[in-house]
Steps between C-alpha positions, in 0.01 A plus 500: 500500500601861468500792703179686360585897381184718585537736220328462160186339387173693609254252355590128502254346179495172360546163642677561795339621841854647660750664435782186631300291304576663159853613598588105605337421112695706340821409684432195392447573177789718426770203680387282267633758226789568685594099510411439116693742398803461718431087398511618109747812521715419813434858593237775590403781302535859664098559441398158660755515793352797553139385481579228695641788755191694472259210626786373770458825646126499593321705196268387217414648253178696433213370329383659127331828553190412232212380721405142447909406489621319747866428314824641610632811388764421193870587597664854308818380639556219744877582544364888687122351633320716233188365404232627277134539626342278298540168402639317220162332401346863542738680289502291212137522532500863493735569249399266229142636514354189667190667697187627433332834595217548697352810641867648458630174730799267303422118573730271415396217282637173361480368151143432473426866615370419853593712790714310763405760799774718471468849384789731406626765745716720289332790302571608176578855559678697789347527761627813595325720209341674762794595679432280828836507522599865539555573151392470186561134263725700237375180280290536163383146453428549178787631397720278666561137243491192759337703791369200669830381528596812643267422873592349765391392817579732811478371865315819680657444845845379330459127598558323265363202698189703599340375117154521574314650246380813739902574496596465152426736231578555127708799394776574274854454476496907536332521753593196684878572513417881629215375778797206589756800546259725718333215689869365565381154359873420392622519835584145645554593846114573525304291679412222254856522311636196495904434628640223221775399787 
């Protein structure tokens, strides 16, 4: 067993009822990577030593912000604990179009068109167009080529582990980088920073 952090996760969905119970899973799961690959390569990469590290020291990792998803986030980067908010299932989903609209809500569907329960968070514009922020999206959507691509998904309170939907909005990289800068987001001695040592 391992020592249980009490930082992160603010919802716990899916099929576990605690906390220890998913962290032991996914322990498990990630030491049976660790001893394939050290069994086929006769060595560990940096990103899944460092995975490997991440669970070891107590934290999971946050569950896909689109309601209905009760999946792990995907990893950015394993070998620095970044991790995306939705995902991987999600966000291939998303962006190749799989989902339906309804009453301005994206479900996600599978082949046959039928909605599996799981409706996309992420909006399609900025949320800040109203300047919620404190200024003004600089953005022209519709002169900007690949503006979806262009959003992202900002943590309000700047934890990234706090990735309930109430806490994660959609704005752009513009506006994301300045809010980041202002709302000291970047700063990893803040409270939910995370110490890779």
């Amino acid at each position: 067993m391992v020592k249980i952090s009490k930082t992160l996760n603010d919802s716990l969905r899916g099929p576990f009822d605690t906390f220890a119970e998913k962290l032991n899973k996914r322990l498990e799961e990630v030491e049976k990577k660790v001893e394939k690959e050290l069994e086929e390569k006769g060595k560990l990469s940096d990103g899944l030593k460092k995975e490997h590290d991440f669970y070891k020291t107590g934290r999971i990792k946050p569950n896909c912000v689109n309601p209905g998803c009760d999946k792990d986030v995907a990893w950015r980067n394993r070998k620095y604990w970044s991790m995306k908010s939705e995902c991987n299932s999600c966000m291939k989903a998303r962006k190749e179009n799989n989902f339906i609209v309804e009453d301005g809500v994206k479900h996600i569907v599978n082949r046959e068109n039928e909605k599996l329960g799981i409706t996309i968070h992420k909006k399609s514009y900025c949320e800040n167009h109203d300047s919620q922020l404190g200024f003004k999206c600089p953005v022209n959507k519709e002169e900007w080529p690949d503006y979806i691509e262009s959003l992202d998904l900002d943590h309000i309170d700047g934890n990234h582990h706090h990735n309930h939907p109430i806490n994660v909005r959609t704005i752009c990289k513009l506006c994301h980088g300045r809010n980041s800068r202002e709302e000291k987001h970047w700063d990893s001695t803040k409270p939910s920073g995370m110490s890779l040592d």
